[in-house]
N, C-alpha and C positions, 0 to 999 in steps of 0.2 A: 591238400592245398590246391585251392583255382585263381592261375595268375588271369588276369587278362589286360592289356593295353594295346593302346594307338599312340600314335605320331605324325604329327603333321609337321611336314617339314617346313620349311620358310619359302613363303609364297608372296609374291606379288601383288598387293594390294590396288595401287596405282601408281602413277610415277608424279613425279616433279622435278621437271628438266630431265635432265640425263640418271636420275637417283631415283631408285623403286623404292617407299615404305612397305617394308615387310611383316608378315605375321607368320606368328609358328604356335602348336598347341601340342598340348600332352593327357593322355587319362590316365589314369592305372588304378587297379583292383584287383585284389586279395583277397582273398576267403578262406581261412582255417578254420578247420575243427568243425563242419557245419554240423552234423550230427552228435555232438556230444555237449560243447562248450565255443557258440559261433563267435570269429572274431574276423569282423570286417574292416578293410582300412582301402577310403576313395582319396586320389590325390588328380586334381587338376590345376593346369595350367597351360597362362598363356600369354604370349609377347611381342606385342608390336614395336617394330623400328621406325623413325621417322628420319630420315636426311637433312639434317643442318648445314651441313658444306660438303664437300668433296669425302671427306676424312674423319669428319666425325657425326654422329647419329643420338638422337634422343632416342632412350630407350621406357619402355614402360612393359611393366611385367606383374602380371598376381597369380597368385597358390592359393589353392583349397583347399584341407587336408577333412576327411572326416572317417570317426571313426567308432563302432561298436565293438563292444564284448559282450556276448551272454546278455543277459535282460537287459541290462542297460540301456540308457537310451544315447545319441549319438552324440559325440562331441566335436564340434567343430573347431577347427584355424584358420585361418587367412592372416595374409602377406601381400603388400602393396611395394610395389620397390618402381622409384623412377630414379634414370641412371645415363652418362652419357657412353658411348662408344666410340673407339678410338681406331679407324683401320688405316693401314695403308699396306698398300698393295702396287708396289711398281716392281719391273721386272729391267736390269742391267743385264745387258749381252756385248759384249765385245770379242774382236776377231783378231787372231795376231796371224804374222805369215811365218 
C-alpha cells in the first residue's frame, strides 16, 4: 500500500475589517495492490470561509473523490456543501482576594 497526502492548513486570504476570509485544502492517495490487482482512490478538498459578522462565517466547501480498480476506468464523486459557521470565542477572568 502507498499512502500519500498534504494539508493545508487555514490561511489568510484577505481581510475585511478586522475578520480574515480563510482557505484550507486536503489531497490524499492510496494505491493498493499495484502489481497484481491496482486499486487507486484520489480525494480532494477544499474550503473557504467568508466573515459575515463578528460570530458567524459563510462557509463553502467541495470533495472530489475518484477512484480505479484493476482495468476499469475511473469513477468519480463530487460534493458541494454551503454552510454557515457559528464561533464565539471570549475569554472571562476574574480575580478574588
Amino acid at each position: 500500500v502507498l499512502v500519500a497526502a498534504y494539508q493545508l492548513q487555514p490561511r489568510r486570504l484577505f481581510s475585511i475589517g478586522e475578520r480574515n476570509t480563510e482557505m484550507q485544502s486536503s489531497l490524499e492517495f492510496s494505491w493498493r495492490d499495484p502489481a497484481v490487482r491496482s486499486d487507486m482512490l484520489v480525494r480532494f478538498n477544499v474550503k473557504f470561509s467568508i466573515p459575515l459578522f463578528d460570530v458567524l462565517a459563510l462557509t463553502m466547501s467541495y470533495d472530489i473523490f475518484a477512484r480505479a480498480v484493476g482495468e476499469l476506468p475511473w469513477a468519480v464523486a463530487a460534493d458541494a456543501n454551503i454552510g454557515l459557521k457559528v464561533t464565539i470565542d471570549r475569554m472571562f477572568q476574574s480575580f478574588s482576594w
